[in-house]
BARO-251450 format. One record per residue (C-alpha): x, z, y; residue in three letters. Coordinates in steps of 0.001 Angstrom, whole numbers, padded with zeros to 6 digits, always signed. Layout:
REM residues N
XZYAla ...
END
This chain:
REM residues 527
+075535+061158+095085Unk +075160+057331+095877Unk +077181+054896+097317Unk +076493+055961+101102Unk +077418+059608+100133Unk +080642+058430+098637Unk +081609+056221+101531Unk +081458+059149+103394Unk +083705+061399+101123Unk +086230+058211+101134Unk +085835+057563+104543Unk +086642+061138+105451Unk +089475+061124+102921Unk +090710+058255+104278Unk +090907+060189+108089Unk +092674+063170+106285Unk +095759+060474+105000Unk +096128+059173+108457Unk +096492+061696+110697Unk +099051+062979+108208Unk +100647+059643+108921Unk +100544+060196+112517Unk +101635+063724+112319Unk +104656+062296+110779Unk +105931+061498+113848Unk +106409+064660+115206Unk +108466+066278+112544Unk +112062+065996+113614Unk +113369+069095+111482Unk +112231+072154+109447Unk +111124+073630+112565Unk +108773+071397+113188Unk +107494+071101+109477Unk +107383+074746+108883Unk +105950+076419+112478Unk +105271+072840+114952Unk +108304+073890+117026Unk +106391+076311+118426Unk +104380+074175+120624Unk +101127+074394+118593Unk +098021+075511+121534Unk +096311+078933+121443Unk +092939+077498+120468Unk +094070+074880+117818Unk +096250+077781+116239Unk +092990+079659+116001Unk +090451+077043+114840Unk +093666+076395+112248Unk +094078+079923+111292Unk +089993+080528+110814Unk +089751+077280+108809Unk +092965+078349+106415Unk +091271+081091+105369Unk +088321+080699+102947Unk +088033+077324+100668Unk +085580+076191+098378Unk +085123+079545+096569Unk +082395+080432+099670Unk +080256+077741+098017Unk +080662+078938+094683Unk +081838+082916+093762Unk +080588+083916+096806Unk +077468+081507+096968Unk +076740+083097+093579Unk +077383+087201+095089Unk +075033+086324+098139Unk +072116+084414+095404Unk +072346+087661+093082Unk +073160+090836+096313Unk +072424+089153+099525Unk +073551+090102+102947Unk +076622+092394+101157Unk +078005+089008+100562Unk +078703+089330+104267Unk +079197+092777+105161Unk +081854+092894+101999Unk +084069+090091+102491Unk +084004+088192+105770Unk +083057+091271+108659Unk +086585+093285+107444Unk +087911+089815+107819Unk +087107+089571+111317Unk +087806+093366+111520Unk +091078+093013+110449Unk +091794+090287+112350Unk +091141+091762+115442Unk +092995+094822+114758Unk +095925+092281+114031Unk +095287+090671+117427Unk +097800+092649+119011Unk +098954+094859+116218Unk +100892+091638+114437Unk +099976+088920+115814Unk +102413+088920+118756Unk +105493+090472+116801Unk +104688+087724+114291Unk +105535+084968+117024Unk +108716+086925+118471Unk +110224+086181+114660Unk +110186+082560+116073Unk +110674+082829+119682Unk +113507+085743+119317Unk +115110+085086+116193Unk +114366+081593+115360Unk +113347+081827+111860Unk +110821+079155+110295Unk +109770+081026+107336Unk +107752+084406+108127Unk +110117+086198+105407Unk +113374+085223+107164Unk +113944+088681+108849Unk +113418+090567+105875Unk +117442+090142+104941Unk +117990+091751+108103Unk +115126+094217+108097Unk +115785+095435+104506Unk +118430+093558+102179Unk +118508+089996+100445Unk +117109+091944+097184Unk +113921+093029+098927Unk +113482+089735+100620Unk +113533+087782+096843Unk +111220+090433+094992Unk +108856+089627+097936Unk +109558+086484+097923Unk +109364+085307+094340Unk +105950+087438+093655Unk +104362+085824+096518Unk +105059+082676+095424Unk +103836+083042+091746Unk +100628+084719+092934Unk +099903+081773+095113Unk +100269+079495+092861Unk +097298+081112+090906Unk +095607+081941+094205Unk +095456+078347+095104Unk +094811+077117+091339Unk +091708+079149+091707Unk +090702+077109+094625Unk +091668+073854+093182Unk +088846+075160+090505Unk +086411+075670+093070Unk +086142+072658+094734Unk +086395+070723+091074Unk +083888+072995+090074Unk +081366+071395+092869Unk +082288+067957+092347Unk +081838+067972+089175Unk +078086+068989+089637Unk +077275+066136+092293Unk +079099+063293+090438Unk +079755+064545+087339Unk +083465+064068+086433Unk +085778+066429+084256Unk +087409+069457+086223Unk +090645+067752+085634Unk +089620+064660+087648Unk +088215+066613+090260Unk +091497+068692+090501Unk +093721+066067+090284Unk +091724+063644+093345Unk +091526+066464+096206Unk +095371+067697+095330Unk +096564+064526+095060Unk +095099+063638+099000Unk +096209+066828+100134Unk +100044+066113+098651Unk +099489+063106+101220Unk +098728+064304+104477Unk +100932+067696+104173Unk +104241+066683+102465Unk +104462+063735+105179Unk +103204+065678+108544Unk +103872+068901+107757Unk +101905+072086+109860Unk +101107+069927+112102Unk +098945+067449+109733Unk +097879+070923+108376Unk +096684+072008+112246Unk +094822+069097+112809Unk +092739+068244+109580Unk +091593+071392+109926Unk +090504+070885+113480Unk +088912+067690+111818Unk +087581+069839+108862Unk +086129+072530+111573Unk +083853+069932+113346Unk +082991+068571+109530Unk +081699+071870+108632Unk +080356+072796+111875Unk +077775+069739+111622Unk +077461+070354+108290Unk +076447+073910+107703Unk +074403+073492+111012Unk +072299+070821+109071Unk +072631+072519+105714Unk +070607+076070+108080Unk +068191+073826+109489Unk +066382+072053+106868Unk +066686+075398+104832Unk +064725+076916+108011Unk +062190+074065+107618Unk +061540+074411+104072Unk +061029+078106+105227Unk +058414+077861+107697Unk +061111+077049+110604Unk +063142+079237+113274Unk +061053+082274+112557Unk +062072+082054+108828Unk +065549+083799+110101Unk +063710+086995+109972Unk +060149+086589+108235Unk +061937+085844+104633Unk +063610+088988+103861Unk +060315+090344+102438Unk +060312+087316+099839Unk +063521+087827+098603Unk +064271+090126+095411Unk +064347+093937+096267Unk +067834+095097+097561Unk +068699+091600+098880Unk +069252+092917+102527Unk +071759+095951+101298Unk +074730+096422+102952Unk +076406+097277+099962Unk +075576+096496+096424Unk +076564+095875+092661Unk +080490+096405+092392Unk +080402+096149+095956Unk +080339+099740+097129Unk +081198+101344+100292Unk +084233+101912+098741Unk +085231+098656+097827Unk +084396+097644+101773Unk +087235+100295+102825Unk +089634+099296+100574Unk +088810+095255+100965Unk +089154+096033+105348Unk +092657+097070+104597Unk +093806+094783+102606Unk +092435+092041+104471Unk +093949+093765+107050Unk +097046+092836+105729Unk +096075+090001+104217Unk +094526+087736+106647Unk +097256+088841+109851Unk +100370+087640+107999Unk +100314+089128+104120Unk +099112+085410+103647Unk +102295+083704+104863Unk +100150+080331+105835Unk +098268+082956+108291Unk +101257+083882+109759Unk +102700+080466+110225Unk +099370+080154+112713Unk +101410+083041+115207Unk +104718+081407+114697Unk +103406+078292+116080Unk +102340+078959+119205Unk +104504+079177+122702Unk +104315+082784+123474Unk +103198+086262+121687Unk +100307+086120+124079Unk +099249+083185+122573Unk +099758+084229+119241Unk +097215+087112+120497Unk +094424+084684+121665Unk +094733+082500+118478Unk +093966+085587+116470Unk +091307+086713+118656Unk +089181+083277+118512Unk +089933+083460+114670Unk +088201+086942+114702Unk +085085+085440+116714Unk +085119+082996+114343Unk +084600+084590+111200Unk +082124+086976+112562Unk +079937+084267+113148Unk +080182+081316+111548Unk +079769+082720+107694Unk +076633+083805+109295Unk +075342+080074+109542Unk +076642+079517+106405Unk +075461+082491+104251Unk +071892+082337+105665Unk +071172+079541+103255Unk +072694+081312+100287Unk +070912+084361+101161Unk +067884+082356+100720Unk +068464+080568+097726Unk +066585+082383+094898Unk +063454+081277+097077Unk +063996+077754+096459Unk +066632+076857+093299Unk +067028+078998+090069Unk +070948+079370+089357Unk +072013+077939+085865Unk +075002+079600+085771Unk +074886+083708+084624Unk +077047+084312+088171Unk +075054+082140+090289Unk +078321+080106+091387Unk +076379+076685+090932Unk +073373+077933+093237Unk +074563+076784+096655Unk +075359+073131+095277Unk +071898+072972+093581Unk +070391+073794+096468Unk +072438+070479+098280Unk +071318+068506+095455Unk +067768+069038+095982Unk +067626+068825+099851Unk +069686+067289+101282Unk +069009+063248+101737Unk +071577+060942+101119Unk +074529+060416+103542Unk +074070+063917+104911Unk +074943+065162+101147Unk +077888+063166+101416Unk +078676+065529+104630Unk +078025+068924+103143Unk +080044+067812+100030Unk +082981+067285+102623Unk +082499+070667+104229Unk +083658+071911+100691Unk +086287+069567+100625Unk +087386+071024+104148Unk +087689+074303+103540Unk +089769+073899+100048Unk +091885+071608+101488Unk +092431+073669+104800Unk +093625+076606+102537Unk +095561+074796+099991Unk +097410+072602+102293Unk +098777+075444+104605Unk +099449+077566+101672Unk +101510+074609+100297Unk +103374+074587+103636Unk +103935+078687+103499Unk +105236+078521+100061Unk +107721+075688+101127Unk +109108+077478+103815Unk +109568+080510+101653Unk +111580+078001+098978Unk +113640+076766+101441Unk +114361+079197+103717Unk +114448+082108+101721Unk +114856+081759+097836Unk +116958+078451+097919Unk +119869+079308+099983Unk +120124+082688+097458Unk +121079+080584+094496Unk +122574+076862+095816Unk +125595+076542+097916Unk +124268+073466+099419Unk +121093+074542+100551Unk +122962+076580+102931Unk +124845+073543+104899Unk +121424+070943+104477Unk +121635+068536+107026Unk +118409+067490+109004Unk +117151+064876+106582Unk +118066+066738+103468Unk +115935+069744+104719Unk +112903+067830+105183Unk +113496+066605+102026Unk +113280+069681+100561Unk +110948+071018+102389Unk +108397+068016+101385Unk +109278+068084+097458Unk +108678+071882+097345Unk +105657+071420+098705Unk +104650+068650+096071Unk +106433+070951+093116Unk +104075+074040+094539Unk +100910+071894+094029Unk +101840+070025+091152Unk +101557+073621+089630Unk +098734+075199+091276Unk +097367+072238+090285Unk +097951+072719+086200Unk +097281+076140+086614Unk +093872+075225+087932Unk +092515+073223+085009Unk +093179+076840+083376Unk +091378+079198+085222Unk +088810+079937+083044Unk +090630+080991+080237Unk +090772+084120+078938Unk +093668+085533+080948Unk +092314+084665+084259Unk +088264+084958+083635Unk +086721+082896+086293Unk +087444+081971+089723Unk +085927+084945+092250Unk +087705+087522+089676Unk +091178+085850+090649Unk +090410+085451+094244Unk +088973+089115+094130Unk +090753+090978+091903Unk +094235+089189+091227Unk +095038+088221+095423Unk +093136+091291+096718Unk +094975+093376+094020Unk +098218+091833+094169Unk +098098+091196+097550Unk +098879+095300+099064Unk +101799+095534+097797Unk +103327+092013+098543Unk +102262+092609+102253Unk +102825+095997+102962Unk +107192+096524+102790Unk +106754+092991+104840Unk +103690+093673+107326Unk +104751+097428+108338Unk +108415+096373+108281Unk +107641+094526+111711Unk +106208+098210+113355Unk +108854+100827+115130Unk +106420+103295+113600Unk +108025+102756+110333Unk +111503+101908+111050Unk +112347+104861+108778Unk +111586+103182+105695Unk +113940+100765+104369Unk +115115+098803+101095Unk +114655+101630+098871Unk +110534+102154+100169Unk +110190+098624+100109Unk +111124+097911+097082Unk +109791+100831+095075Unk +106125+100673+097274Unk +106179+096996+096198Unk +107416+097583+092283Unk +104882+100781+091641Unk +102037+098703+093231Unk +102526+095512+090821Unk +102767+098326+087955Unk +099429+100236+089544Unk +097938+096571+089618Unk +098750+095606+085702Unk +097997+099020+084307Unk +094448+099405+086280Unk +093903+096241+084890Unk +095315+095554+081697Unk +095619+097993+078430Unk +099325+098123+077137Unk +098903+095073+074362Unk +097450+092550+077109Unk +094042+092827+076886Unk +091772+092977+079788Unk +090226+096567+080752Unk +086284+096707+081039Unk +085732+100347+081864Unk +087224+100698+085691Unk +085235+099704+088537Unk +085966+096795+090481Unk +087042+098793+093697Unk +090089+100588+092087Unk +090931+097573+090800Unk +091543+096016+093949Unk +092051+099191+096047Unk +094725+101314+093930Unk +097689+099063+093823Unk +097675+098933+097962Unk +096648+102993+098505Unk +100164+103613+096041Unk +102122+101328+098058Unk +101297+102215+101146Unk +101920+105887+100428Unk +104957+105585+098399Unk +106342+102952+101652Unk +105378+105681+104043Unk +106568+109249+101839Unk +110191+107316+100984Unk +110648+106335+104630Unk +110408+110165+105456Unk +111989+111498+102344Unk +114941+109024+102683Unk +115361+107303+105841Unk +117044+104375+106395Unk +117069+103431+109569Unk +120248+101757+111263Unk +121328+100767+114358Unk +120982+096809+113346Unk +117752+097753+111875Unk +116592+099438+115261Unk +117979+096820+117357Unk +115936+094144+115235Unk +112487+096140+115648Unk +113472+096502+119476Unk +113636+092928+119554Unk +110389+092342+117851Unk +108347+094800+119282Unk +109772+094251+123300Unk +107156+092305+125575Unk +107099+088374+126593Unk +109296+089881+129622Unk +111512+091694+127740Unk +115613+090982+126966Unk +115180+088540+124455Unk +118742+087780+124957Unk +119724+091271+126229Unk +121721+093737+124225Unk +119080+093838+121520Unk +119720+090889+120582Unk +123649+091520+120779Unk +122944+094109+117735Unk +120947+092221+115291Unk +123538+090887+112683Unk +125143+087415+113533Unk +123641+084765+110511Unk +125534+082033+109638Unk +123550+078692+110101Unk +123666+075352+108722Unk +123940+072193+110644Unk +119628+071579+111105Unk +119745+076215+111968Unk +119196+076866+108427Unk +120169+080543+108426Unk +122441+081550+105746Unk +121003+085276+103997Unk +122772+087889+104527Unk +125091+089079+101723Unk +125661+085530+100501Unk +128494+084348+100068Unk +129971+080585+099539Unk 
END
């Protein structure tokens, strides 16, 4: 990189910072901070939602699967994305937004005190939180990972310049900064993955390159599935992103809360779904074609995709691509930052402090904006780690450790918000949840610690969520618990835009106590 590509990076940086600024004004009270105040449009809530969703780790692990497998890269990881997020379209998406518009929670696990107990909400709760933290250290690692190659500082200094701008613009402006970098961050990447395609076309042979190269390439290369990516990991990897990517990933489901109405809470997931059908395309072509034109240094390929910047792309337009990774990392991190806040203060800090049940206006934001610096203060140590032993390298923790992990975190939560399974209450939820975390460690990990070698990667990821969801399912039937107030709160949930959403539904979900700024009080708490 030279000067003009860093004056670009700065410059864009510098954008980033103030529209965090002017986002500020527009955050009254937690509301606003944690879901806009519902007032968030359809399409920005999409374009938001799509860009929250992948970081830096598509131009590195999965740079490096799509050098070394090819088109599985695609078929594997984002197609059951936009699968699942169609499915979700009306499946969660809606019921996701009545938790705002009906019950007037900010943080997506709110309801769970009155859908299960307080003791299902915190085990939810508390493992969410510590897995994001290493979910978004592992991004933090990406994106220091890239810099590092085009200007050649440590990991830590690469780490410690993109978290410390993103502290900036999302502790001051909340979802709303979040919302509208990433609209910024969209039309980044847009230009630059549409430059990145084309001068990979021209060094090619041009337009017709899309489909005269796949004879050049190494044998396999256009396989649907390959490697440890097998037809079944692709089943297992459409349900949990399934879960995953409609709400399992709080920051997803903040996208729902935020807009007016459940129907537009159903078109923001729908233009998400168009979106990651086919923009990875434009963006994977050139990684498909890599081994053509770069030779990876790395054994996993990760470094392939920023080589292949390095060597093409002229000065100034380098500086763009490099803030396409930026983008994404930032997108991701930034609204997980925000989820994980809301889940602090809404739901874990009210459990154990008297006074976080009475904060005022000002003292919510408060804590609503140093949570979100404490949450990436540590992702942000945990990232200059994530090679070590314990964690292996970044796509194993974004694979294995959220896609693992993420099943039975999701599921009691997700399928909690369906009539279907109003049957299954704190007892399936928290024993789906506790024997998929155990499922999760002992697929993984022998009994002293050490890592397992001899279990494929798709059982890794795919047991812990096919134990949960069975055990969540058999309980509910075995022992149902199922209550009027439980009933009445699904009703309420599940009823259309032009249903009572004041009516006698609403007259049986549990009165919560509130503090002055609406801060609901849990359930079973007691001053």
């Amino acid at each position: 990189m030279n000067s003009l590509d860093w004056a670009v990076l700065i410059g864009y940086f510098g954008v980033m910072v103030a529209i965090g600024l002017w986002s500020h004004k527009r955050v009254d009270n937690v509301s606003d901070f944690f879901t806009a105040g519902g007032k968030m449009p359809w399409w920005l809530s999409g374009i938001s939602h799509h860009m929250s969703g992948y970081s830096a780790v598509m131009f590195t692990g999965y740079a490096g699967i799509a050098y070394q497998y090819g088109v599985t890269s695609f078929v594997t990881w984002s197609l059951p994305i936009a699968i699942g997020i169609g499915i979700g379209a009306k499946l969660f998406a809606p019921r996701l937004n009545r938790l705002r518009s009906r019950l007037h929670v900010a943080s997506p696990l709110e309801y769970l005190k009155n859908r299960y107990n307080i003791q299902t909400q915190q085990a939810l709760a508390w493992s969410g939180l510590l897995l994001k933290i290493v979910d978004v250290g592992a991004k933090w690692a990406a994106i220091a990972t890239l810099l590092s190659v085009f200007t050649g500082i440590s990991l830590t200094q690469g780490i410690f310049i993109t978290g410390a701008i993103t502290a900036v613009y999302c502790t001051v402006g909340g979802l709303w900064a979040d919302a509208l970098t990433e609209l910024g961050q969209f039309i980044i990447q847009l230009f630059a993955g549409l430059a990145m395609l084309v001068i990979v076309m021209s060094k090619l042979g041009g337009f017709s390159s899309l489909w005269t190269v796949w004879d050049k390439l190494p044998e396999g290369h256009t396989d649907p599935t390959a490697g440890p990516y097998t037809v079944t990991f692709l089943l297992a990897y459409l349900f949990i992103k399934t879960f995953e990517y409609n709400g399992g990933m709080w920051n997803q489901a903040q996208r729902y809360m935020a807009t007016d109405s459940a129907r537009s809470a159903t078109r923001s997931a729908r233009l998400s779904a168009i979106l990651w059908l086919v923009w990875p395309v434009v963006l994977f072509f050139p990684m498909w074609v890599a081994p053509l034109l770069v030779e990876a240094k790395k054994p996993d390929a990760s470094d392939s995709y920023a080589l292949m910047t390095e060597q093409l792309l002229p000065h100034g337009l380098l500086g763009l691509v490099v803030v396409g990774f930026f983008s994404h990392t930032m997108a991701m991190c930034s609204s997980d930052a925000n989820a994980i806040s809301a889940v602090f203060t809404r739901d874990i800090a009210p459990v154990f402090s008297k006074a976080a049940r009475t904060w005022s206006n000002r003292s919510g934001l408060m804590a609503a904006r140093l949570s979100t610096l404490a949450f990436l203060a540590l992702s942000m140590a945990l990232a200059t780690q994530i090679n070590s032993p314990t964690f292996k390298d970044i796509i194993s923790v974004v694979i294995k450790w959220v896609a693992g992990l993420m099943g039975p975190i999701a599921i009691p939560f997700m399928l909690g918000l369906l009539r279907r399974f109003r049957r299954s209450g704190p007892t399936a939820a928290l024993t789906s949840w506790a024997a998929g975390l155990l499922a999760f460690y002992l697929t993984n990990y022998n009994f002293d610690g050490s890592v397992k070698t001899d279990v494929a990667l798709q059982y890794q990821v795919a047991l812990p969520l096919a134990i949960s969801l069975v055990l969540y399912i058999v309980i509910g039937f075995i022992k149902p618990e199922d209550t009027p107030e439980r009933d009445a709160l699904i009703d309420l949930i599940n009823s259309d835009d032009g249903g009572p959403a004041g009516g006698s539904a609403a007259a049986a979900v549990p009165a919560q106590q509130t503090g002055p700024d609406g801060t609901v009080v849990p359930e079973g708490v007691k001053d």
